[in-house]
N, C-alpha and C positions, 0 to 999 in steps of 0.2 A: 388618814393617809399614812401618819407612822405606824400606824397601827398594822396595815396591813402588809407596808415593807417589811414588816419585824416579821408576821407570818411566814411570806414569801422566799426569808431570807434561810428562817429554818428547815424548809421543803425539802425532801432527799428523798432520792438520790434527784440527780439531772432532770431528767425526763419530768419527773411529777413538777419540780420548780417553772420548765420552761409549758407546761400545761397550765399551772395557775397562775404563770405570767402571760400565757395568751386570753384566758378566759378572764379575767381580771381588768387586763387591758382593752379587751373589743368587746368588754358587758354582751360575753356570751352565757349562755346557759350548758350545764353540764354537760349533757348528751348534743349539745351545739360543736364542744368543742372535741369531746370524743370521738366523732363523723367525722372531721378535718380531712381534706383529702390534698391531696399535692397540686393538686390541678384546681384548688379553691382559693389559693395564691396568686394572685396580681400585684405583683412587685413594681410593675411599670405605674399603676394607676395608685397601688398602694392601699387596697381594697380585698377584703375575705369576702369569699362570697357563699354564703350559712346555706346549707339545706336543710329544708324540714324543719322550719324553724317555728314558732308559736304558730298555733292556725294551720301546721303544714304548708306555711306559704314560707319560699327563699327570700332571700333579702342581701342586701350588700354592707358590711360592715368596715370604718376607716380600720387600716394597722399603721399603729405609731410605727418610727423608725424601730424603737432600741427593739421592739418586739419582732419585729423582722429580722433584725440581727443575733435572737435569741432563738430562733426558730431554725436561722440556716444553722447556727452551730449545732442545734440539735441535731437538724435533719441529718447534718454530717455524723453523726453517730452511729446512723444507723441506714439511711439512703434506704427506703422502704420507699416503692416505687407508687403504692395507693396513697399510703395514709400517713398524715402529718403524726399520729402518736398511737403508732401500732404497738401490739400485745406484745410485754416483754418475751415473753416464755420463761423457761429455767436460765437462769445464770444470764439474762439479757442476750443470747445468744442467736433467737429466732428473730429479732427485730427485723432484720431484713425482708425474710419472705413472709411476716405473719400476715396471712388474710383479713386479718381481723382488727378492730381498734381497741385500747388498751380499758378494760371495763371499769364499769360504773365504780364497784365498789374499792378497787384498789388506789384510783383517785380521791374516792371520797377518804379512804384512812389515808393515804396521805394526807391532807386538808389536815383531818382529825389529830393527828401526828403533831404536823406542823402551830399547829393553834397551840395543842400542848404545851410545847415548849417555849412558844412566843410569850406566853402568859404563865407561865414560869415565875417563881420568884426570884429566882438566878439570874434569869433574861430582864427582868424588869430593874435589879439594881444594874445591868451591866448595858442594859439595851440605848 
């Protein structure tokens, strides 16, 4: 569990952090949490609800609090009317109207990034 705040902690910019605090938190799968769409958010019930998920079958997944609260801030960033973690474009600029969700591999090096530095010998005397 330390292990993985220490990851978490290092994730940059915004955006990638509050992705592998969602997928983290609701033991999504990568391209689970890449599909996110705004309208997969039940805040009332407090429940995601996954398309396309293992098997191609949906399924409904709990969202702890703090992760709903990481989510609105985000969304506040960028109010993209599909998708919980649309394609940045150049300079974060397109978030708002990108069609599209933020791909595979720029999350995965973030991940890659973040491990990095978690496991650090810097971060280990300091973590």
């Amino acid at each position: 569990m330390e292990e993985v705040q220490r990851v978490l902690r290092y994730a940059h910019p915004f955006h990638n952090r509050a992705y592998l605090v969602t997928v983290y938190s609701c033991g999504l799968r990568l391209h689970e949490g890449l599909f996110l769409q705004v309208s997969d958010i039940d805040s009332k019930r407090m429940m995601i609800h996954v398309h396309r998920g293992k098997g191609a079958k949906d399924r409904y997944v709990p969202l702890p609090t703090k992760t709903l609260l990481v989510l609105r801030e985000y969304w506040k960033t960028h109010r993209n009317p599909l998708w919980i973690f649309p394609a940045t474009g150049r300079n974060h600029k397109q978030m708002a109207t990108a069609q599209e969700p933020m791909s595979r591999s720029s999350v995965q090096g973030a991940f890659r990034r973040a491990m990095k530095l978690a496991i650090s010998p810097a971060s280990l005397n300091t973590g």
